[in-house]
mmCIF file of the protein (N, C-alpha, C, O) and its ligand, coordinates in Angstrom:
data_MODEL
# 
_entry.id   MODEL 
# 
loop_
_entity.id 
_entity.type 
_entity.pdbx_number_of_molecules 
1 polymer     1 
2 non-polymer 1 
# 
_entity_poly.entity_id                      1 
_entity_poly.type                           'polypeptide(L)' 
_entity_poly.nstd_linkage                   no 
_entity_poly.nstd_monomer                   no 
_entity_poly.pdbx_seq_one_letter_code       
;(UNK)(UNK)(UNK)(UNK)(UNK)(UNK)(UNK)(UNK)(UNK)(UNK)(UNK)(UNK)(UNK)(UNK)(UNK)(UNK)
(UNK)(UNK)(UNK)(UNK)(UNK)(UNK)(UNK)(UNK)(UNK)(UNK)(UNK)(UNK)(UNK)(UNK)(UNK)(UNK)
(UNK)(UNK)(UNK)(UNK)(UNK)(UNK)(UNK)(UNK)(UNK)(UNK)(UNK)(UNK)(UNK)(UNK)(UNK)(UNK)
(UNK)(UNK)
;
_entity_poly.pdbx_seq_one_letter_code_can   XXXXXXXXXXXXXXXXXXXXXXXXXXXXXXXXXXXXXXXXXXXXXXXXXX 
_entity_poly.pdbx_strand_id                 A 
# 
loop_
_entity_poly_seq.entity_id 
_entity_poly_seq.num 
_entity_poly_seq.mon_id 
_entity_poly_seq.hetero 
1 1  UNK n 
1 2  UNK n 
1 3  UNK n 
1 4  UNK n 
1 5  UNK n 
1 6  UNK n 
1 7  UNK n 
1 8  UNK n 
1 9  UNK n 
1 10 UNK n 
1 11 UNK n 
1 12 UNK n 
1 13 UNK n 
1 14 UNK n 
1 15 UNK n 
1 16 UNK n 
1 17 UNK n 
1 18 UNK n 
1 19 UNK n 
1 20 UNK n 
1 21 UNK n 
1 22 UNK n 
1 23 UNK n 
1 24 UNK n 
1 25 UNK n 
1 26 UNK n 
1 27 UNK n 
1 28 UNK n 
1 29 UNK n 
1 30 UNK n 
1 31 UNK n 
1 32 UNK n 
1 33 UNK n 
1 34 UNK n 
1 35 UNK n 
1 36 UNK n 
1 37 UNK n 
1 38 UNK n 
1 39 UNK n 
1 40 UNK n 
1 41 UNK n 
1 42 UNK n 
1 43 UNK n 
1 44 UNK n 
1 45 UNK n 
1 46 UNK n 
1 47 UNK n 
1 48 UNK n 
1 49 UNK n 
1 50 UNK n 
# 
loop_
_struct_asym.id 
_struct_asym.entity_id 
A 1 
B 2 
# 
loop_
_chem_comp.id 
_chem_comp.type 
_chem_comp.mon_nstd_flag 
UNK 'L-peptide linking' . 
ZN  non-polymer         . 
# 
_pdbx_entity_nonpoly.entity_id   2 
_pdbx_entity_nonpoly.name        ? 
_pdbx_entity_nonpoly.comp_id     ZN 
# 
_pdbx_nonpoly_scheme.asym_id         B 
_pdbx_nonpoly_scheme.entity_id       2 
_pdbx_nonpoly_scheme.mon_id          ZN 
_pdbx_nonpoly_scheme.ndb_seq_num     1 
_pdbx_nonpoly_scheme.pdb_seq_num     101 
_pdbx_nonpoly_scheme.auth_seq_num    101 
_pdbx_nonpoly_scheme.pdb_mon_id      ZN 
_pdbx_nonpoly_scheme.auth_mon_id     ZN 
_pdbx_nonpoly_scheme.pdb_strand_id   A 
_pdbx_nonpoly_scheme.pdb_ins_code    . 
# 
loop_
_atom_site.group_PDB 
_atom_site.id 
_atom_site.type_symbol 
_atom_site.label_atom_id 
_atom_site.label_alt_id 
_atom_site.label_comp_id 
_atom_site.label_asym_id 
_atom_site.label_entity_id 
_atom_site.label_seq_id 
_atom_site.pdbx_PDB_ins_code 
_atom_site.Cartn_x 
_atom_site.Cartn_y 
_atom_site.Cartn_z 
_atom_site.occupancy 
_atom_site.B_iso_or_equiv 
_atom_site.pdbx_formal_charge 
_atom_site.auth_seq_id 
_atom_site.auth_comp_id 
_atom_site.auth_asym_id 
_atom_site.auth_atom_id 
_atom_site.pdbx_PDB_model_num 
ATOM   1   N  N  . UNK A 1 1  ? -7.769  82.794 93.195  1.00 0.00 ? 1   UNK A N  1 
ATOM   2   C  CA . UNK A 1 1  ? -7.451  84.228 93.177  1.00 0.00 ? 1   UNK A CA 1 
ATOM   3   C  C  . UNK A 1 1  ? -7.443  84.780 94.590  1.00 0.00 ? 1   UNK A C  1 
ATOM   4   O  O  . UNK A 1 1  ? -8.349  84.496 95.373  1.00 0.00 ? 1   UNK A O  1 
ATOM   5   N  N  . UNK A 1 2  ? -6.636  85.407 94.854  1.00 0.00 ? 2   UNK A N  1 
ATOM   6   C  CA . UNK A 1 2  ? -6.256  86.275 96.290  1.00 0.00 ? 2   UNK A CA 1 
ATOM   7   C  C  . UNK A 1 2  ? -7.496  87.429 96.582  1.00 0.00 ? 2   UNK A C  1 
ATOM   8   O  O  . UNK A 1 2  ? -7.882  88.401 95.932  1.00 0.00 ? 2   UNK A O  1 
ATOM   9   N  N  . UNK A 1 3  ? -7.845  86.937 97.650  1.00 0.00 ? 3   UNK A N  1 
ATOM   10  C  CA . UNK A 1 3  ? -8.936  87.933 97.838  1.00 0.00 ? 3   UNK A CA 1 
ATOM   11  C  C  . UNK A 1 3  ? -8.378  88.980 98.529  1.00 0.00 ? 3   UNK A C  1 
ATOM   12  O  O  . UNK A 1 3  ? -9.120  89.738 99.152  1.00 0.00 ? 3   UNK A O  1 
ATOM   13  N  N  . UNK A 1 4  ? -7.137  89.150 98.518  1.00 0.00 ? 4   UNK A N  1 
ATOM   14  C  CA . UNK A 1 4  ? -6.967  91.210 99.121  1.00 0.00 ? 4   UNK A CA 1 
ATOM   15  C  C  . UNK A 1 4  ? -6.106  91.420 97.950  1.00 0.00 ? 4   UNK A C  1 
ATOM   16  O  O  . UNK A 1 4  ? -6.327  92.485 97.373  1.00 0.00 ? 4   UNK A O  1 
ATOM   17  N  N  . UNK A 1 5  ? -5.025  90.558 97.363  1.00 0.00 ? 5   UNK A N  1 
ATOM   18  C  CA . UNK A 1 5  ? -4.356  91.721 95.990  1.00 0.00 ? 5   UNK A CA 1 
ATOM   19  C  C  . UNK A 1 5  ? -5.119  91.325 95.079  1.00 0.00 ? 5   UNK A C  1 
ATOM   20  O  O  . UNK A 1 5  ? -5.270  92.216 94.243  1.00 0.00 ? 5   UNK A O  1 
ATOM   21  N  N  . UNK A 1 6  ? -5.900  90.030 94.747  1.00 0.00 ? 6   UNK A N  1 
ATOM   22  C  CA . UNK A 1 6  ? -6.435  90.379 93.565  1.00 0.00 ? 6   UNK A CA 1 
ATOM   23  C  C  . UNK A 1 6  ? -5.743  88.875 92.544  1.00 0.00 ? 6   UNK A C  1 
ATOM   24  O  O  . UNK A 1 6  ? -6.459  88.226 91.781  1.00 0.00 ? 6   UNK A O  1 
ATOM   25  N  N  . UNK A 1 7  ? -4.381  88.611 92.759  1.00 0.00 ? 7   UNK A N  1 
ATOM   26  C  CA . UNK A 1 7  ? -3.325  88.097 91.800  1.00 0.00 ? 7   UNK A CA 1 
ATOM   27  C  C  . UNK A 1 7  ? -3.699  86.333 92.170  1.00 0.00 ? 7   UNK A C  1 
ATOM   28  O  O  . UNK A 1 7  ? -4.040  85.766 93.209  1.00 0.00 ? 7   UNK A O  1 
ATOM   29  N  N  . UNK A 1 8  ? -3.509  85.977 91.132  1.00 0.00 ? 8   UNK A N  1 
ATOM   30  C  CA . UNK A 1 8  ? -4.056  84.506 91.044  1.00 0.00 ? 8   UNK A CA 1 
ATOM   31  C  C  . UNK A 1 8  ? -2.670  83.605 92.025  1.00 0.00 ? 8   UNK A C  1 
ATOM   32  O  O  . UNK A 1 8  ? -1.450  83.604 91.863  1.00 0.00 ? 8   UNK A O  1 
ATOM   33  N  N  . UNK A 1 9  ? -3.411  83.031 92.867  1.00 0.00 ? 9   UNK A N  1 
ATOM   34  C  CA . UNK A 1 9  ? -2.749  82.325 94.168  1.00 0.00 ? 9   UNK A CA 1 
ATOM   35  C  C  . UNK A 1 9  ? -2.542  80.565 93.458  1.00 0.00 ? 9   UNK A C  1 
ATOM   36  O  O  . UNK A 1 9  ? -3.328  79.768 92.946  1.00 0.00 ? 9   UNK A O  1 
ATOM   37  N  N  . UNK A 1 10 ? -1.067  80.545 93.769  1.00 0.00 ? 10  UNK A N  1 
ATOM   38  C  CA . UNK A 1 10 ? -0.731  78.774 93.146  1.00 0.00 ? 10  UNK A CA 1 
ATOM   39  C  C  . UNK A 1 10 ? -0.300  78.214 94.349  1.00 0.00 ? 10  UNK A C  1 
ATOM   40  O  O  . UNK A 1 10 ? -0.298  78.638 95.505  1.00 0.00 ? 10  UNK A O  1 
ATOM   41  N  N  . UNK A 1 11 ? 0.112   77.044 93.768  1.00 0.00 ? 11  UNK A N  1 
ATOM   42  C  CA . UNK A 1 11 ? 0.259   76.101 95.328  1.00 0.00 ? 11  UNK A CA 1 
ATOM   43  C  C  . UNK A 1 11 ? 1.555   76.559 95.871  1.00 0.00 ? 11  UNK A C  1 
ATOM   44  O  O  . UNK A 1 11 ? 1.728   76.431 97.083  1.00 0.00 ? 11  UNK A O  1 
ATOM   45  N  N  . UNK A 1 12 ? 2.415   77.034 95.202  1.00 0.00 ? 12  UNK A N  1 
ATOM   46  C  CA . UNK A 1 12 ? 4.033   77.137 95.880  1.00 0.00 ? 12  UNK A CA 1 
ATOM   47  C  C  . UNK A 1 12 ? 3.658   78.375 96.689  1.00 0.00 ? 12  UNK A C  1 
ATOM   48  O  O  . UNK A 1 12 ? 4.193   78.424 97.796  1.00 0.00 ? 12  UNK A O  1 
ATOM   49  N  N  . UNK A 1 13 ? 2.976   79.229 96.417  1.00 0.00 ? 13  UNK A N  1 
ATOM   50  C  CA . UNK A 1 13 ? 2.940   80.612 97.230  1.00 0.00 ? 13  UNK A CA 1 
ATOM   51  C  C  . UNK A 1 13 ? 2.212   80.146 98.712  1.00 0.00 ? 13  UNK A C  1 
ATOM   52  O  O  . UNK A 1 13 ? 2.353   81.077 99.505  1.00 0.00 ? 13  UNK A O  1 
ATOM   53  N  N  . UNK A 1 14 ? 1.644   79.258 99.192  1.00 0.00 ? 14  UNK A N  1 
ATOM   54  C  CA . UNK A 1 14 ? 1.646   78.942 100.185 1.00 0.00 ? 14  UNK A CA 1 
ATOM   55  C  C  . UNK A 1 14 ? 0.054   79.467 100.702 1.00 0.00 ? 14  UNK A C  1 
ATOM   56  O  O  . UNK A 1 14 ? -0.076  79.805 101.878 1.00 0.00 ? 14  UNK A O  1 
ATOM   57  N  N  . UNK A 1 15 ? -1.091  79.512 99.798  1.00 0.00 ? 15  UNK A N  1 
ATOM   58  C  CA . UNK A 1 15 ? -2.278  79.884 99.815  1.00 0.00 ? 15  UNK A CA 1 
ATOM   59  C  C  . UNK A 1 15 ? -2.888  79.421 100.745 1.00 0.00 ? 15  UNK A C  1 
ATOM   60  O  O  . UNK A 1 15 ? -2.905  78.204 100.931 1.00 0.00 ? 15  UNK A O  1 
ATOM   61  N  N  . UNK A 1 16 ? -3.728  80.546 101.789 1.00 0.00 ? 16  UNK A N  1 
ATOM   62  C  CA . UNK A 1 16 ? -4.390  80.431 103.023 1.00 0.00 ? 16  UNK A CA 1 
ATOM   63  C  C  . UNK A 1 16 ? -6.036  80.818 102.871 1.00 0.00 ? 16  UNK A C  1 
ATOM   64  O  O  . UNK A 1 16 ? -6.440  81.887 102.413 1.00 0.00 ? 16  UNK A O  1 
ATOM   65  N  N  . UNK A 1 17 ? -7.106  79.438 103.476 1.00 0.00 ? 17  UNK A N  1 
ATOM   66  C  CA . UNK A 1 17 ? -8.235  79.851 102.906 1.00 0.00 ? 17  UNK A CA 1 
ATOM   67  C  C  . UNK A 1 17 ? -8.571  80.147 104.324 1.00 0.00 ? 17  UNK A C  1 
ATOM   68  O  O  . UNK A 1 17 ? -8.358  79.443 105.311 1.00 0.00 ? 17  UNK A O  1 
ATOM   69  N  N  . UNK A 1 18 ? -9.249  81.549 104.233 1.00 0.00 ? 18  UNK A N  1 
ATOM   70  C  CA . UNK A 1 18 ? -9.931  81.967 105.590 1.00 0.00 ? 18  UNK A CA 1 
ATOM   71  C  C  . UNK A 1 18 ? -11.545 81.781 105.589 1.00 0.00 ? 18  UNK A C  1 
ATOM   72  O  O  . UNK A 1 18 ? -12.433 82.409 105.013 1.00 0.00 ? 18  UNK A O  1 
ATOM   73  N  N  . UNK A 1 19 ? -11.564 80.685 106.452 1.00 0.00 ? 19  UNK A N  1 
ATOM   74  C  CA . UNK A 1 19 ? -12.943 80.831 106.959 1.00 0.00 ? 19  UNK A CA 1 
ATOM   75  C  C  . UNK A 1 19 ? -13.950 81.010 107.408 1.00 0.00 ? 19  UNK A C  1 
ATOM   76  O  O  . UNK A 1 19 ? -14.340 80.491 108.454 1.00 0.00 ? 19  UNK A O  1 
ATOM   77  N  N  . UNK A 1 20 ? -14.750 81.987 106.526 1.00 0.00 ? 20  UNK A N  1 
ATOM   78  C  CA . UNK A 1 20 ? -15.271 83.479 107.662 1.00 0.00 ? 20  UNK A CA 1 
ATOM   79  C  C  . UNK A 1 20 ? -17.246 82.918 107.166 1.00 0.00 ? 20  UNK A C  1 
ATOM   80  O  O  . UNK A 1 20 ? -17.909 82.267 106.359 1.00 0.00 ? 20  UNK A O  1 
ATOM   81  N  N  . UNK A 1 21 ? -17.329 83.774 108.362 1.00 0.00 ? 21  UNK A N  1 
ATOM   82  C  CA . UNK A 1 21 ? -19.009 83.078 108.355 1.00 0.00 ? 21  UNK A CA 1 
ATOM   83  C  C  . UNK A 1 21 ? -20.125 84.735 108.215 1.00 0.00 ? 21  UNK A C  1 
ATOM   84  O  O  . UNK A 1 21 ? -20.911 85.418 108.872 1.00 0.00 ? 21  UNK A O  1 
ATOM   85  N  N  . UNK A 1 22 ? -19.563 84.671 107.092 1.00 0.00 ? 22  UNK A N  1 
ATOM   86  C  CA . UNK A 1 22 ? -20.254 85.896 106.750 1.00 0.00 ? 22  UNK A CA 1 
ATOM   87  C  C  . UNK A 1 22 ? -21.490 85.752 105.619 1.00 0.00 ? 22  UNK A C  1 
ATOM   88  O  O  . UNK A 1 22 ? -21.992 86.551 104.829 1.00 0.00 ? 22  UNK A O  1 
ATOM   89  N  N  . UNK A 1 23 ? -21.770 84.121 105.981 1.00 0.00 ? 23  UNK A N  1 
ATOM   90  C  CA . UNK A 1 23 ? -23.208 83.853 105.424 1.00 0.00 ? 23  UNK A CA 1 
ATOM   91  C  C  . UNK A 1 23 ? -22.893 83.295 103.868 1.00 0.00 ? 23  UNK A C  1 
ATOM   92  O  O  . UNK A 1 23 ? -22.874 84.053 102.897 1.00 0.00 ? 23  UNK A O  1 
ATOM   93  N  N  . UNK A 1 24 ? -22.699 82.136 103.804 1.00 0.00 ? 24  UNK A N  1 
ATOM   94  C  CA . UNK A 1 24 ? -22.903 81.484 102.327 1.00 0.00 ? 24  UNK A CA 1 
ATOM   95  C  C  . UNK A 1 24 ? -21.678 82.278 100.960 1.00 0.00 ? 24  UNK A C  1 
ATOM   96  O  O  . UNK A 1 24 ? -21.720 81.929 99.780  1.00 0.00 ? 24  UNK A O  1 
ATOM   97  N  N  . UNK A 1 25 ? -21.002 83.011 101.337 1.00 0.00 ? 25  UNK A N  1 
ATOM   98  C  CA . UNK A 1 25 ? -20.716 83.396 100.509 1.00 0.00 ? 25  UNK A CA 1 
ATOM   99  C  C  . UNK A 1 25 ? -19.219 82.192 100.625 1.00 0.00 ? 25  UNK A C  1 
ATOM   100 O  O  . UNK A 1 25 ? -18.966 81.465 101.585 1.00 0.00 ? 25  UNK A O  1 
ATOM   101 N  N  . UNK A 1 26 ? -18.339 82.328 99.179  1.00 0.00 ? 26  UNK A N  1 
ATOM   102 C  CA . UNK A 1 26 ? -17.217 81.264 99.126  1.00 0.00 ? 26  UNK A CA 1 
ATOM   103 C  C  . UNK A 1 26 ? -16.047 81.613 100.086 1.00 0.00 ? 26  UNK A C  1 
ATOM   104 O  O  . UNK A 1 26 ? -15.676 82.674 100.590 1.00 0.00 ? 26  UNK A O  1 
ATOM   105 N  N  . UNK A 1 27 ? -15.564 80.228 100.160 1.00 0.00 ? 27  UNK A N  1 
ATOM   106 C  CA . UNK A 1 27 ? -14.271 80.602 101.339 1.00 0.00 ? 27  UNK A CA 1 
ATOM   107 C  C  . UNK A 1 27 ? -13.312 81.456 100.541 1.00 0.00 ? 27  UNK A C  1 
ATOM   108 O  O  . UNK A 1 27 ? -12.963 81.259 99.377  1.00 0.00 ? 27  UNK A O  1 
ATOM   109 N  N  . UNK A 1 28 ? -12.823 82.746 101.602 1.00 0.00 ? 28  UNK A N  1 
ATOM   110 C  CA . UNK A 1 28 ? -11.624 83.037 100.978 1.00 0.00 ? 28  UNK A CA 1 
ATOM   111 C  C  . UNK A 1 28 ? -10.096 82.708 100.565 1.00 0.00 ? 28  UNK A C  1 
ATOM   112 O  O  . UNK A 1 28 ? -9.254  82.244 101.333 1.00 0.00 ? 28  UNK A O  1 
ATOM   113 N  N  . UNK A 1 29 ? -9.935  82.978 99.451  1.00 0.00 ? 29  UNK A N  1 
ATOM   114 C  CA . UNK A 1 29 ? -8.174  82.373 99.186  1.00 0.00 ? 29  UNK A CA 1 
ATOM   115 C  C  . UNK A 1 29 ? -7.146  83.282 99.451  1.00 0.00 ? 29  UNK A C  1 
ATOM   116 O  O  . UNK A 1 29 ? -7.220  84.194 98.627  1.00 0.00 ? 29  UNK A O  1 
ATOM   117 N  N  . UNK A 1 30 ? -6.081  83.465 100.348 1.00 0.00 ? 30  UNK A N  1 
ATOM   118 C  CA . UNK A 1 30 ? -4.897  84.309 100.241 1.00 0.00 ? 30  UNK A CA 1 
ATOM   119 C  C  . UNK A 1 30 ? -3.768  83.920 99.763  1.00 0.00 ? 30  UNK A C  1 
ATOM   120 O  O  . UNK A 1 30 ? -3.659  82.702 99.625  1.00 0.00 ? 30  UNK A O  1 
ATOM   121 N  N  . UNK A 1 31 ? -2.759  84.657 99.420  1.00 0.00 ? 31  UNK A N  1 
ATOM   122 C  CA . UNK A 1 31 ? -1.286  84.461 99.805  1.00 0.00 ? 31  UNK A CA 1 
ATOM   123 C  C  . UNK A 1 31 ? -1.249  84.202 101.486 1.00 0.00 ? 31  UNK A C  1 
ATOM   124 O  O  . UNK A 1 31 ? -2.048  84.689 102.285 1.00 0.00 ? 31  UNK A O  1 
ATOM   125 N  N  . UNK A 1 32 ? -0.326  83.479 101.747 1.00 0.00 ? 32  UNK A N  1 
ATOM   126 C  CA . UNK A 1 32 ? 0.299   83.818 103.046 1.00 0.00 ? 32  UNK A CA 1 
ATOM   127 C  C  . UNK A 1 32 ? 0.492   85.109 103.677 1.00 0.00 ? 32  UNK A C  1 
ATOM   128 O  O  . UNK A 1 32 ? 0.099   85.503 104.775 1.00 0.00 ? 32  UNK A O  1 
ATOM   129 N  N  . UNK A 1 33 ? 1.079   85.615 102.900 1.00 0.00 ? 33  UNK A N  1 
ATOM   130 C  CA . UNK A 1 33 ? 1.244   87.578 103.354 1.00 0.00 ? 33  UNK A CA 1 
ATOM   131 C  C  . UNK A 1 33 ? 0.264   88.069 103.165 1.00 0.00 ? 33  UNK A C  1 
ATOM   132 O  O  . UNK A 1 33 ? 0.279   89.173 103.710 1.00 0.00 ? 33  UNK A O  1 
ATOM   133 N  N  . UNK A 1 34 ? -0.953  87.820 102.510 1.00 0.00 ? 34  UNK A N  1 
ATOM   134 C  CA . UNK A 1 34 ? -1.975  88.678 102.049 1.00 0.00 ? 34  UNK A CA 1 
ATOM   135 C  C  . UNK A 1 34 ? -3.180  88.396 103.477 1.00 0.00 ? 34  UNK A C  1 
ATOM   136 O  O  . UNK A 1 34 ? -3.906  89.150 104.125 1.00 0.00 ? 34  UNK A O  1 
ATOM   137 N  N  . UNK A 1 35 ? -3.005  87.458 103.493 1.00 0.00 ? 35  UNK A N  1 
ATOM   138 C  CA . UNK A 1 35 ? -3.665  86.949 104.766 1.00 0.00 ? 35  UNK A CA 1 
ATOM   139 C  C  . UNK A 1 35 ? -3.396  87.389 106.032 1.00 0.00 ? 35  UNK A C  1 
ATOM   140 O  O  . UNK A 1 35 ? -4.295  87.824 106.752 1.00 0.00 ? 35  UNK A O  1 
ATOM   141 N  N  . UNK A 1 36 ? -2.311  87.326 106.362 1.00 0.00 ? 36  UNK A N  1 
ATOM   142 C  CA . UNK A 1 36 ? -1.569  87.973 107.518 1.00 0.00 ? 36  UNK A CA 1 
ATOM   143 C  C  . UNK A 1 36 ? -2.294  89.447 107.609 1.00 0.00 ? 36  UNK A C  1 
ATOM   144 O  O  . UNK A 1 36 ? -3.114  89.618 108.511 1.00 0.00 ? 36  UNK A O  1 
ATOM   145 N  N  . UNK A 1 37 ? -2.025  90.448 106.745 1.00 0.00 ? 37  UNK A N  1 
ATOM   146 C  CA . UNK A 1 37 ? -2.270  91.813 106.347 1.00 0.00 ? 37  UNK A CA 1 
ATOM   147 C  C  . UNK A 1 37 ? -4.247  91.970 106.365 1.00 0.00 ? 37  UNK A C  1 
ATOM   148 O  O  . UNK A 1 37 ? -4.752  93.017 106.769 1.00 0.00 ? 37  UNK A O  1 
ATOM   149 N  N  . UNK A 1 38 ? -5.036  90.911 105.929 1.00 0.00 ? 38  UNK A N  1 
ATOM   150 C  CA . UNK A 1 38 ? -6.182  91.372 105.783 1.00 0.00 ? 38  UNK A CA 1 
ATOM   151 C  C  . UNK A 1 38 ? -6.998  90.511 107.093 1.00 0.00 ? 38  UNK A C  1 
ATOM   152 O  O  . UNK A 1 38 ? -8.185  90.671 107.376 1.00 0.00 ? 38  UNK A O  1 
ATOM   153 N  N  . UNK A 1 39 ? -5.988  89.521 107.837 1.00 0.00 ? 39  UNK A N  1 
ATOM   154 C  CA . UNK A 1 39 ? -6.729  89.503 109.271 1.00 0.00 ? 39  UNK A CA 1 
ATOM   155 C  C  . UNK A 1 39 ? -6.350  89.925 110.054 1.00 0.00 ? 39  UNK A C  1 
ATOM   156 O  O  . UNK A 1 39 ? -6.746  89.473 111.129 1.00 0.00 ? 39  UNK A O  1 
ATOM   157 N  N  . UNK A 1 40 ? -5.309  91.096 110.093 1.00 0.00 ? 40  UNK A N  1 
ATOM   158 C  CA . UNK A 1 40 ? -4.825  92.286 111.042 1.00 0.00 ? 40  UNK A CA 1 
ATOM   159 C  C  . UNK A 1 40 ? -5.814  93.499 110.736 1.00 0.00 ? 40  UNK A C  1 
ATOM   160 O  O  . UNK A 1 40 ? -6.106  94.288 111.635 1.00 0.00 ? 40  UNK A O  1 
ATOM   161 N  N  . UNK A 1 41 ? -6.333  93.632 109.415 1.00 0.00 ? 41  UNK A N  1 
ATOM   162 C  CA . UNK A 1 41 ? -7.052  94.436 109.181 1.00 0.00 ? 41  UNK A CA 1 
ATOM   163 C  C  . UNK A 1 41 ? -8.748  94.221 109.893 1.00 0.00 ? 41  UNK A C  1 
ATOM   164 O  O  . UNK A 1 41 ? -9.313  95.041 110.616 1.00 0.00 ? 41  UNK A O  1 
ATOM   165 N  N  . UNK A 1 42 ? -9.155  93.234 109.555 1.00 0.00 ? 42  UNK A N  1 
ATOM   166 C  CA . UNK A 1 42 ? -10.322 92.279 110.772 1.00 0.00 ? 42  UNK A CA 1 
ATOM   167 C  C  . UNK A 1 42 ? -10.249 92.723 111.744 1.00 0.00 ? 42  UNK A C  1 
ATOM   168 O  O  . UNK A 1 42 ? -11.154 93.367 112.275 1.00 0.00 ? 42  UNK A O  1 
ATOM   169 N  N  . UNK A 1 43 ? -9.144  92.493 112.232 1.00 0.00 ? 43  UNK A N  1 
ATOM   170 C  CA . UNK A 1 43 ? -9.687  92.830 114.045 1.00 0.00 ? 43  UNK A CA 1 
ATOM   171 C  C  . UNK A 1 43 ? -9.270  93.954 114.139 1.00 0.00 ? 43  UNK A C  1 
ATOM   172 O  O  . UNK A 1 43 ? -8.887  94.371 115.232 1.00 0.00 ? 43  UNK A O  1 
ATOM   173 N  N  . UNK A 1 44 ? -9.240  94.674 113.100 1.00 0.00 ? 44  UNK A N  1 
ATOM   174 C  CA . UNK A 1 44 ? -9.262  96.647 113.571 1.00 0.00 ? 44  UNK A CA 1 
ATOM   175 C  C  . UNK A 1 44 ? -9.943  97.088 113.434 1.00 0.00 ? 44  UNK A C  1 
ATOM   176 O  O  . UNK A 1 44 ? -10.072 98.133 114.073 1.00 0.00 ? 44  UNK A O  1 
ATOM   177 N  N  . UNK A 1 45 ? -11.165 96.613 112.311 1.00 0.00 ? 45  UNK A N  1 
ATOM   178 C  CA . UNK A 1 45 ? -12.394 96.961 111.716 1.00 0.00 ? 45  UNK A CA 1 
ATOM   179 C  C  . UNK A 1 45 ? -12.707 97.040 113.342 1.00 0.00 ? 45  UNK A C  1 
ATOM   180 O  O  . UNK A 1 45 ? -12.367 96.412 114.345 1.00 0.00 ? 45  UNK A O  1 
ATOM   181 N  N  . UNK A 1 46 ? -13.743 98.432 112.950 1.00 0.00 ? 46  UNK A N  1 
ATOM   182 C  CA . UNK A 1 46 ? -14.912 98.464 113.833 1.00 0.00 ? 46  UNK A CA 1 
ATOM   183 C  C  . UNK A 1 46 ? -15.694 97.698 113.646 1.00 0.00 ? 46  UNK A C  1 
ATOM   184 O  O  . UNK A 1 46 ? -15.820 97.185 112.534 1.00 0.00 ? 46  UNK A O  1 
ATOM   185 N  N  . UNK A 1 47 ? -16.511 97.364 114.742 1.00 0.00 ? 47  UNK A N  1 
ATOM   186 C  CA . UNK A 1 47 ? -17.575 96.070 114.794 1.00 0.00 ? 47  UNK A CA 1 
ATOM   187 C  C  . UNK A 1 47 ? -18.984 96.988 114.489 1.00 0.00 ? 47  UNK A C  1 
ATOM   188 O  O  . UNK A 1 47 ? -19.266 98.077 114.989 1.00 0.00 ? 47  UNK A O  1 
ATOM   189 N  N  . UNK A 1 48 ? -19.746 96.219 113.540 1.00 0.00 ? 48  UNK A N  1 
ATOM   190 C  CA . UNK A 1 48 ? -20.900 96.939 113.202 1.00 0.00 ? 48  UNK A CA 1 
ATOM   191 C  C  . UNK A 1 48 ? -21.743 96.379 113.816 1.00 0.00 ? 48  UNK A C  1 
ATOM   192 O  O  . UNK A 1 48 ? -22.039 95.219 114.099 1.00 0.00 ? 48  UNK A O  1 
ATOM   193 N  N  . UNK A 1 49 ? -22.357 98.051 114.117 1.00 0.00 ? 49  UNK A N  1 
ATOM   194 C  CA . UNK A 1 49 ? -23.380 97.880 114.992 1.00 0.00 ? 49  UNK A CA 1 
ATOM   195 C  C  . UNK A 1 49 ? -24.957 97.383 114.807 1.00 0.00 ? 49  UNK A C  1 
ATOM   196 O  O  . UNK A 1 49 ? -25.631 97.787 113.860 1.00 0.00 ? 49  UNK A O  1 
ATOM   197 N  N  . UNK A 1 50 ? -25.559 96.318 115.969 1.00 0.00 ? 50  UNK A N  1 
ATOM   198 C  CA . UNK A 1 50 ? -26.222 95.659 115.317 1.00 0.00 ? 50  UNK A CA 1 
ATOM   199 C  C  . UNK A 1 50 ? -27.751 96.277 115.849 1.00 0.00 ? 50  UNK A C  1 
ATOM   200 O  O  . UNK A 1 50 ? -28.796 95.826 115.380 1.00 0.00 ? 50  UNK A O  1 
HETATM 201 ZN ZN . ZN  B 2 .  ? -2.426  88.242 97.613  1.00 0.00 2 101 ZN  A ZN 1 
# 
């Protein structure tokens, strides 16, 4: 399942797992486009302050 739309990701759609180290939790699955869109969104996030 696509972790930014939501819609169940198959092999032809070209599914991208992002590997983020945000502590034990599961790798994420995208679309190709969905991915693109939610690691442009990443590096706009403000960085929380620690
Ligand atoms: Zn998607």
């Amino acid at each position: 399942m696509c972790d930014a739309c939501g819609a169940n990701v198959t092999s032809d759609q070209m599914a991208m797992v992002g590997a983020t180290s945000e502590g034990g939790r599961r790798p994420r699955q995208f679309h190709a486009l969905c991915f693109r869109i939610w690691d442009n969104e990443r590096h706009v996030a403000p960085e929380p302050t620690v």
